[in-house]
VEXDREN-2710 file (C-alpha; in Angstrom, 1 decimal):
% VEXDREN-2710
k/r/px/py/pz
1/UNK/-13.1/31.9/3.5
2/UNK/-14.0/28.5/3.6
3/UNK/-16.8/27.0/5.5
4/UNK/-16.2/23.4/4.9
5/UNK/-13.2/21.8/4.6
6/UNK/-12.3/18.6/2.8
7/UNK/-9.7/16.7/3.2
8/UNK/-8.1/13.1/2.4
9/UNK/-5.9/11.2/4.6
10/UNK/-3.9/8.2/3.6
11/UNK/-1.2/6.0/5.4
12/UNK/1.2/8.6/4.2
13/UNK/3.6/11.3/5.7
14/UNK/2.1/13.3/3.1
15/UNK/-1.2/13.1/4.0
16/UNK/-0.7/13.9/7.6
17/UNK/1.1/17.1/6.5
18/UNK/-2.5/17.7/4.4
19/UNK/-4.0/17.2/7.7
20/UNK/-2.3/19.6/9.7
21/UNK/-2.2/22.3/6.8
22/UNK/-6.4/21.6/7.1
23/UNK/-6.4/22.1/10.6
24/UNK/-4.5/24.6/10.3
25/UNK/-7.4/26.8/7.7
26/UNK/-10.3/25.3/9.9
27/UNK/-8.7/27.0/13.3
28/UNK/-8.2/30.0/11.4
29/UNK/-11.8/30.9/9.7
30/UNK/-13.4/28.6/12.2
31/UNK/-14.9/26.0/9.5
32/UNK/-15.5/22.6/10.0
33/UNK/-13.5/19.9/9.3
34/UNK/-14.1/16.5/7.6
35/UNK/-11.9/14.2/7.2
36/UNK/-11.9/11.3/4.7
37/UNK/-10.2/8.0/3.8
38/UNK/-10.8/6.6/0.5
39/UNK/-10.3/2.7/1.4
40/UNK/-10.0/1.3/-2.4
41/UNK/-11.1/-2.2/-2.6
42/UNK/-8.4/-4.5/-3.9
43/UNK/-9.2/-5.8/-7.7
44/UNK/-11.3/-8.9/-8.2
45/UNK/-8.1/-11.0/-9.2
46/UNK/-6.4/-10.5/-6.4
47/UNK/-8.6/-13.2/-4.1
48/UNK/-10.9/-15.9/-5.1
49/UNK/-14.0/-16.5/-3.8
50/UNK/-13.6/-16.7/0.1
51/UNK/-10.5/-15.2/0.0
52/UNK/-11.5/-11.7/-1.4
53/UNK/-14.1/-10.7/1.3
54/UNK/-11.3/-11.0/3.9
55/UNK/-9.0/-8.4/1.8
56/UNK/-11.8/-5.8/1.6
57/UNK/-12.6/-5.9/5.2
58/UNK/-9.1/-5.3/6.1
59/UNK/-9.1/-2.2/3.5
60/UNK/-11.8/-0.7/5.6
61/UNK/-11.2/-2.0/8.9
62/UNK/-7.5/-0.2/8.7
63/UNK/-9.0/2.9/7.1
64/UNK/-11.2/3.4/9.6
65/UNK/-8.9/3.1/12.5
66/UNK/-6.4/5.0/10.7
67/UNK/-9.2/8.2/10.7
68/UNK/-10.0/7.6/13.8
69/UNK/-6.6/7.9/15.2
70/UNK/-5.9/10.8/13.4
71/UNK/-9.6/12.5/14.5
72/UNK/-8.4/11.5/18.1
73/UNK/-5.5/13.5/17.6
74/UNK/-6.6/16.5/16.7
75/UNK/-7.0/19.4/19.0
76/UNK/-10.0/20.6/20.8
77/UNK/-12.2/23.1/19.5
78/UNK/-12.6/21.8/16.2
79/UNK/-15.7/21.3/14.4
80/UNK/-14.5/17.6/13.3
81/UNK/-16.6/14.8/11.1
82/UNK/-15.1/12.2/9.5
83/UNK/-16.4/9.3/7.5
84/UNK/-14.7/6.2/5.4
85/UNK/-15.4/6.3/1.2
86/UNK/-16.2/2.2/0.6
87/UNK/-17.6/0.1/-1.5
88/UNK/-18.9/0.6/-5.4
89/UNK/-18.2/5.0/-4.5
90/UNK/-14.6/3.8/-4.2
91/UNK/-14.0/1.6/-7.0
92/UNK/-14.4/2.6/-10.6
93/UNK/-12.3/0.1/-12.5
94/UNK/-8.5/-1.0/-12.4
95/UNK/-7.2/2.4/-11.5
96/UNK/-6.6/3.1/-8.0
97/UNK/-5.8/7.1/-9.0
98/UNK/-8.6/7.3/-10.3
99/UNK/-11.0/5.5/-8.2
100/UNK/-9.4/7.9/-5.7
101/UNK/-10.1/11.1/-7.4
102/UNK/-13.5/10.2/-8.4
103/UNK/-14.4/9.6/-4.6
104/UNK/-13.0/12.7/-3.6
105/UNK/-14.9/15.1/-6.3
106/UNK/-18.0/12.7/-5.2
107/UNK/-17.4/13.6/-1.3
108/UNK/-17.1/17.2/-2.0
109/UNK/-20.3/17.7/-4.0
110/UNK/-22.4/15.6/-1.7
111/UNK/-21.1/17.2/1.2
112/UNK/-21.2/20.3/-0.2
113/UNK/-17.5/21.4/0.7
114/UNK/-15.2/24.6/-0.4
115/UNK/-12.3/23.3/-0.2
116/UNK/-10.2/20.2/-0.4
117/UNK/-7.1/20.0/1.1
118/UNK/-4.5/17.3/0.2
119/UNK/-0.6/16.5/1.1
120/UNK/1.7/15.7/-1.5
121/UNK/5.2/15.4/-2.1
122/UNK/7.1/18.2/-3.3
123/UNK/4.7/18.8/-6.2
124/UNK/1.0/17.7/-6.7
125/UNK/0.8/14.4/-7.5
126/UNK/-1.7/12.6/-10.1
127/UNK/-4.7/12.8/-7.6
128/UNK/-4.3/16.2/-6.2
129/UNK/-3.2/17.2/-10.0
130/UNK/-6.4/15.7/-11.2
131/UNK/-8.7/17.1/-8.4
132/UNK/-7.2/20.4/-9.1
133/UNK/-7.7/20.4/-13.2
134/UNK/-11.1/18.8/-12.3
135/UNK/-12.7/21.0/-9.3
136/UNK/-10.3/24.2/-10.1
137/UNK/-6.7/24.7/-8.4
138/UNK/-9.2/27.3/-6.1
139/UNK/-11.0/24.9/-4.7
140/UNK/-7.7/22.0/-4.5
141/UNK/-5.2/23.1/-1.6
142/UNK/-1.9/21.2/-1.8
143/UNK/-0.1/20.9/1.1
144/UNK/4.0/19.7/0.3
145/UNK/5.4/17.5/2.5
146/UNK/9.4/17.7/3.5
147/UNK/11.4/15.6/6.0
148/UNK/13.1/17.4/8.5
149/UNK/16.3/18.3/7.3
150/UNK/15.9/18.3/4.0
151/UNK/16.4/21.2/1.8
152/UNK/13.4/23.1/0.6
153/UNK/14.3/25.5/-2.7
154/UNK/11.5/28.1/-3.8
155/UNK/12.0/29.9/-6.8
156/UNK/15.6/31.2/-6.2
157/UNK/15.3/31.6/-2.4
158/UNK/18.4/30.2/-1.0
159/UNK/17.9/27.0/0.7
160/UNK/16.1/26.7/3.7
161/UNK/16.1/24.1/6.5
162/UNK/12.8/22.1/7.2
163/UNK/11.5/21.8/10.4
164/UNK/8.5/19.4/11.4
165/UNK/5.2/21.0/12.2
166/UNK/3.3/20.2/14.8
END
């Protein structure tokens, strides 16, 4: 059972499948919820001077409305924190996977969490991949996202029709 959940929200249909999966656990053993955008700052070549301070505040200005729309969305009852990853604990050199991946193992010692939960496509990805080899696949839930409609094959199950959670 999991007391503190983790988990990483993006501008991504996979990450708002992650989301729900996480609300999902927190309902169900009653743990509390934080949820986290890791707003990567755009690399020093990309602006000049002036130019770059504008860039990074719009990386966190949208990351922070992006977590607060989703924390407004979520249902009553929950035990919700969120916060925004910034600055030098999001940027660790030209990688954005891995400036990513370090934030996340960061977030999840320092906040002392059991479990991280992230949306991906219809396998882990390089982050959630990374997180997984790095923290152990126990503590690194995936959650898959499908479109509705689309065919989901497990193992040799016949196919099954998605439907959207919600």
């Amino acid at each position: 059972m999991s007391r503190r959940i983790l988990v990483g929200l993006d501008h991504s249909d996979e990450a708002a499948a992650g989301l729900r999966r996480a609300v999902g656990l927190a309902k169900a053993h009653r743990s509390q919820l934080t949820v986290v955008h890791v707003a990567v700052p755009p690399p020093a070549w990309v602006g000049v001077g002036l130019l770059a301070m504008p860039m990074v505040d719009d990386v966190v200005t949208t990351g922070c409305e992006l977590v607060r729309r989703a924390v407004e969305e979520l249902p009553d009852g929950l035990c919700v924190r969120w916060h925004l990853i910034s600055g030098p604990d999001a940027s660790c050199g030209l990688s954005r996977v891995r400036c990513v991946r370090r934030a996340l193992a960061c977030a999840m010692e320092r906040g002392e969490h059991d479990l991280l939960v992230l949306g991906t496509g219809t396998r882990p990805g390089r982050v959630a991949s990374g997180l997984q080899r790095m923290l152990g696949p126990e503590r690194v839930a995936t959650a898959p996202y499908v479109p509705a409609g689309e065919p989901v094959v497990l193992g040799n199950a016949p196919s099954v029709v998605a439907t959207p959670i919600i």
